[in-house]
C-alpha positions in Angstrom: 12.2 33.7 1.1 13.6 32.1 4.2 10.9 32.5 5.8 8.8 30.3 3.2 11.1 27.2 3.7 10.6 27.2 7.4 6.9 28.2 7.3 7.4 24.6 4.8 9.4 23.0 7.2 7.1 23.6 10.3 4.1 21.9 7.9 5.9 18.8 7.5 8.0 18.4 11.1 5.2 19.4 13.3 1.9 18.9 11.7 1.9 16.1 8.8 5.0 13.6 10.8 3.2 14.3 13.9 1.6 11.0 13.6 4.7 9.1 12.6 6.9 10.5 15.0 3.9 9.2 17.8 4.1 5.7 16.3 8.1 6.1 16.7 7.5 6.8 20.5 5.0 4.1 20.9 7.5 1.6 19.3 9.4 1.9 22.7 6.4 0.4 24.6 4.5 -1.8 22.3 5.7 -2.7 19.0 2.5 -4.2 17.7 0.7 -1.1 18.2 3.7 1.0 16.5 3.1 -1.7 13.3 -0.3 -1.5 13.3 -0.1 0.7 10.0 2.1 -2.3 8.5 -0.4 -4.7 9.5 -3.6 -3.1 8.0 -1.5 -3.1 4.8 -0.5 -6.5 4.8 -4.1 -7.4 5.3 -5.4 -5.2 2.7 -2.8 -6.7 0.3 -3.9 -10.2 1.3 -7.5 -9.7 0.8 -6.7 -8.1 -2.7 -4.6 -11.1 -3.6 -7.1 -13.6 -2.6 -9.8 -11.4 -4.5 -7.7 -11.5 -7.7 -7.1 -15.6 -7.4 -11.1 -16.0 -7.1 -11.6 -13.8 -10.4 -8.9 -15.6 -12.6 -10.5 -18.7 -11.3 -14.2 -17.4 -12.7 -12.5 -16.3 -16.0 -10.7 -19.4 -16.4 -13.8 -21.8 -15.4 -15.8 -19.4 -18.4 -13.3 -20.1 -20.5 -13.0 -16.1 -21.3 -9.0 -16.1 -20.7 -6.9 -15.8 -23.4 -3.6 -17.8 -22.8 -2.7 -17.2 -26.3 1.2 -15.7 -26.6 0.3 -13.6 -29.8 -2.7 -12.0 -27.6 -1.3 -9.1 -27.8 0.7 -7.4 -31.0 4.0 -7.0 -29.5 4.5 -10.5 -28.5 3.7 -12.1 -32.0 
């Protein structure tokens, strides 16, 4: 049974972190590079906000949003 926890400890220390313990090192030289995860993120969430501002601005120049309070049952 020991031998099953550190066959799952090898998995996750030395295989799956591998790439997170590179980014760790890297952040000693260049800590835009070591971000760069962080960054794709923060673009992704940008682009996804911007998308959702553009749709409620379609809905709401349709007039097909509902800004009625008792939309929904629990709220009447």
């Amino acid at each position: 049974m020991k031998a099953f926890f550190e066959g799952i400890q090898f998995l996750f220390e030395k295989i799956l972190f591998a790439p997170m313990n590179l980014l760790r090192s890297l952040e000693l030289d260049n800590w835009w590079l070591a971000n760069i995860i962080t960054w794709i993120f923060i673009i992704i969430c940008c682009a996804a906000t911007w998308y959702w501002i553009k749709q409620l601005r379609v809905f709401k120049a349709n007039n097909e949003d509902d800004q009625d309070t008792t939309a929904h049952s629990f709220l009447s």
